[in-house]
C-alpha positions in Angstrom: -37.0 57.9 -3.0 -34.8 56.1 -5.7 -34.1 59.4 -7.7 -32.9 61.1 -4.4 -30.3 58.0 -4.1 -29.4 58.4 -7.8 -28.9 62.4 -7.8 -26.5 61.6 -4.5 -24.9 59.4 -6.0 -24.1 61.2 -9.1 -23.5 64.3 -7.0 -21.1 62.2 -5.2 -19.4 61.1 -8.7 -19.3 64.4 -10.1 -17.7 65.7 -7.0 -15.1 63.3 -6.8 -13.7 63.4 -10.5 -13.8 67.3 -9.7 -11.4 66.4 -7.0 -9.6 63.9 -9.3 -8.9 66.7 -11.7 -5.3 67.3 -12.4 -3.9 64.3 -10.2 -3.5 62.0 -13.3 -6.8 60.4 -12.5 -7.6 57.2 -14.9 -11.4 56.7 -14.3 -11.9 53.5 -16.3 -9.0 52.2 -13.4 -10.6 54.0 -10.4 -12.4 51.6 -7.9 -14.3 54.5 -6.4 -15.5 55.9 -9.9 -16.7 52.4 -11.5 -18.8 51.8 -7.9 -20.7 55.6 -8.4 -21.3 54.8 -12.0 -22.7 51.1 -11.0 -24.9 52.7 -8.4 -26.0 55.8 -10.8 -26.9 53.5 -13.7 -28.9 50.8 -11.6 -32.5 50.3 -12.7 -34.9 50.8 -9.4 -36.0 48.1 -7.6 -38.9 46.5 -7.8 -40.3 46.7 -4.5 -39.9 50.8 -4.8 -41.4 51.2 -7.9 -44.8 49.0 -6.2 -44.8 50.9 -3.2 -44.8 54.0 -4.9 -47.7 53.1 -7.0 -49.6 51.5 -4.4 -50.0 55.1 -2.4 
């Protein structure tokens, strides 16, 4: 379930720097992008990775 939220959220990312493109868009500055990448790059939690191997 993790790596569905993490390919969404980099589909989400991807999608809106190909929106960004040609508007002068500054990722290092952009709220929206530095939030995607956080989410993308988050290790898994704990309590996923134990219910996962528990089935």
């Amino acid at each position: 379930m993790a790596a569905v939220a993490r390919h969404e959220t980099r589909a989400l990312l991807r999608a809106h720097l190909a929106a960004a493109v040609g508007h002068r868009h500054l990722t290092r500055h952009c709220a929206v992008c530095h939030r995607l990448l956080k989410l993308a790059m988050e290790p898994p939690a704990a309590d996923e990775d134990g219910a996962a191997a528990g089935r």
